[in-house]
C-alpha positions as CSV (number, residue, x, y, z in Angstrom):
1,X,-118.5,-47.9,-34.0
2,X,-118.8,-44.5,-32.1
3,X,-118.9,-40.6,-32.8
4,X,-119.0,-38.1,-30.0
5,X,-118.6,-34.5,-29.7
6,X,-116.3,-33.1,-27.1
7,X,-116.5,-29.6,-26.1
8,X,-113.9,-27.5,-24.0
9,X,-115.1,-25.2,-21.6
10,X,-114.2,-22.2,-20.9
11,X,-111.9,-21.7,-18.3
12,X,-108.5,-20.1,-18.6
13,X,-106.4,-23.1,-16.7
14,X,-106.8,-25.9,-15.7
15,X,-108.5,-26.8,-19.4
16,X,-112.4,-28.8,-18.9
17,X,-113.6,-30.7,-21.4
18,X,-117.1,-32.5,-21.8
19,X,-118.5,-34.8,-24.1
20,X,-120.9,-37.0,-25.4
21,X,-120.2,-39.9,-27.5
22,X,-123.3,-42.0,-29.4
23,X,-122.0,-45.7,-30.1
24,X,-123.6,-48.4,-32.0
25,X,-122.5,-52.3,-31.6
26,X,-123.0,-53.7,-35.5
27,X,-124.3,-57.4,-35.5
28,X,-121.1,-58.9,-37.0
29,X,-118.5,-61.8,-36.4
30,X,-118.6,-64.5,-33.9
31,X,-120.4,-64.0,-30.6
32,X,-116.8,-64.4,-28.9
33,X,-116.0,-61.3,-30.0
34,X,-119.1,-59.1,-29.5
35,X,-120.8,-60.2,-32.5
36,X,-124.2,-61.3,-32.6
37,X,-127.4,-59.2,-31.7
38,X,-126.5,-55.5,-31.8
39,X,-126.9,-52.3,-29.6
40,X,-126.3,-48.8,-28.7
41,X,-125.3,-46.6,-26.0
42,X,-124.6,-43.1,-24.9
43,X,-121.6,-42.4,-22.6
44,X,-121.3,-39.0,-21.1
45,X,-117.4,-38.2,-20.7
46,X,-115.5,-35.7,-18.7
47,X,-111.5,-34.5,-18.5
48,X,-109.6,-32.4,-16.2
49,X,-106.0,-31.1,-17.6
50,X,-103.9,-30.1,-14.6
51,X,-99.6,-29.8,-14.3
52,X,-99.3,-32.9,-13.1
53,X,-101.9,-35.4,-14.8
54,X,-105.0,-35.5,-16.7
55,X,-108.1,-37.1,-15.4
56,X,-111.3,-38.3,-17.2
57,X,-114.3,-39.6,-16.2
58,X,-116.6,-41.2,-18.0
59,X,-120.6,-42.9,-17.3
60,X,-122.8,-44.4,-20.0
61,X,-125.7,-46.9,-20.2
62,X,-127.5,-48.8,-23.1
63,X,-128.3,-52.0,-24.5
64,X,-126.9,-55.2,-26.1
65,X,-128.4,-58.0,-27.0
66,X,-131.5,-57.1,-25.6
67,X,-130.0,-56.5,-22.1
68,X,-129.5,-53.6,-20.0
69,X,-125.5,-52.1,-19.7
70,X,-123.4,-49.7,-18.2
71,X,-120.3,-48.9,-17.6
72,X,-118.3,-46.2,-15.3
73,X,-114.5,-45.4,-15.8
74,X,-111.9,-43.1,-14.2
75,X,-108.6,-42.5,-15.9
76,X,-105.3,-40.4,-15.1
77,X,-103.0,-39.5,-17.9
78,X,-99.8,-38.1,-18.3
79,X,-97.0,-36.7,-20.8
80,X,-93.6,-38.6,-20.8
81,X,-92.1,-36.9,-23.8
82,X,-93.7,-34.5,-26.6
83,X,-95.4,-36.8,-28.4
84,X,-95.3,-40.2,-25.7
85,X,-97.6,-40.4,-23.0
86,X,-98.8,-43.6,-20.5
87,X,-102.2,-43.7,-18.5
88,X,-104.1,-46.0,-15.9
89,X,-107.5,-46.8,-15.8
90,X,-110.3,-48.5,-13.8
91,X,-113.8,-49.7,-14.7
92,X,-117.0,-51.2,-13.8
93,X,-119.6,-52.4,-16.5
94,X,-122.2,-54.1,-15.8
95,X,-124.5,-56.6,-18.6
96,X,-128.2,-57.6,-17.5
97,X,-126.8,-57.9,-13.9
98,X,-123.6,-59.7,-14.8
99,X,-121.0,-57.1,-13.4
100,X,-117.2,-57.2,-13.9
101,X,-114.4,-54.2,-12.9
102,X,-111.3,-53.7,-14.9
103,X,-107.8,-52.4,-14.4
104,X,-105.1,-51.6,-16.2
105,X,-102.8,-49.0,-17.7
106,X,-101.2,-48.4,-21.3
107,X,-98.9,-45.9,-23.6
108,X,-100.4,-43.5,-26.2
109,X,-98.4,-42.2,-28.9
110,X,-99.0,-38.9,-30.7
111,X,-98.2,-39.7,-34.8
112,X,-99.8,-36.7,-35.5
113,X,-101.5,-33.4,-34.0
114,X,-104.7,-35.1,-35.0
115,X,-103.7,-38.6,-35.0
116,X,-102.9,-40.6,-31.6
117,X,-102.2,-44.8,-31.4
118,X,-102.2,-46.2,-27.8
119,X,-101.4,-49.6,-26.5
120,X,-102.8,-51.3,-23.3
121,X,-103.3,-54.3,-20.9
122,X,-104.8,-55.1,-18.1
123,X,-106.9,-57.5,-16.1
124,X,-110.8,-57.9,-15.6
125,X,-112.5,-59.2,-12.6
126,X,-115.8,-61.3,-12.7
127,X,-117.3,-63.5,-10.4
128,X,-114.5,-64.5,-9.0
129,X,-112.5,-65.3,-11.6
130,X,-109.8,-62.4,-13.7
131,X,-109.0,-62.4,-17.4
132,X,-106.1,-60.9,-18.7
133,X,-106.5,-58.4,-21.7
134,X,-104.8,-56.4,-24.0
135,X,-105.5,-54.1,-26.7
136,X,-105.0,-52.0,-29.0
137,X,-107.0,-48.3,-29.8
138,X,-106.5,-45.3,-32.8
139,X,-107.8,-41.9,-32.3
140,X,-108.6,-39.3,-34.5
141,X,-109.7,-35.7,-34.0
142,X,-111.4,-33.5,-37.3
């Protein structure tokens, strides 16, 4: 569960945007799937719009289970059609010490002005061994 607020800046092109985005982890389900103890963090986020791409940043820390986290990721975005886009991304996260990276890319689709669904996959690294992922994500400005 997050909520953020995201704030463009003003500058008359390329468009800046910062944010910052509060989450909470809710001590729910099975362990597998990041139930259990709860946490929060705070994740400071950054985008660039340019003609070719957008790129976002973003950096944010907290707690889980009683452990230290944080994570860093760097994304590039662009526009296939008016309302179909695809992105890549790469991150590092890191859990009491226990540090993985991540890569992948995905598809976003625009349903509404306010209303975006994307899809994604990609492949984490830890400790020498790799997982592969996919998920699923909904967006939705107000």
């Amino acid at each position: 569960l997050g909520m953020g607020v995201k704030r463009e800046l003003p500058s008359p092109h390329p468009r800046v945007e910062a944010g910052v985005i509060a989450t909470a982890l809710l001590p729910v389900g099975e362990p597998e799937f990041g139930g259990g103890d709860g946490g929060a963090s705070l994740v400071f986020a950054a985008s660039l719009e340019t003609a070719a791409a957008d790129l976002c940043a973003n950096v944010g820390a907290g707690v889980a289970g009683g452990m230290g986290t944080a994570i860093a990721t760097v994304a590039a975005g662009r526009d296939l059609a008016s309302r179909l886009g695809a992105f890549a991304e790469v991150a590092w996260m890191d859990e009491g010490g226990a540090s993985a990276s991540y890569a992948g890319m995905g598809m976003t689709w625009r349903a509404a002005p306010s209303l975006q669904f994307d899809g994604r996959g990609g492949v984490t690294f830890a400790g020498g061994e790799s997982e592969t992922l996919f998920g699923f994500g909904m967006a939705r400005k107000w």
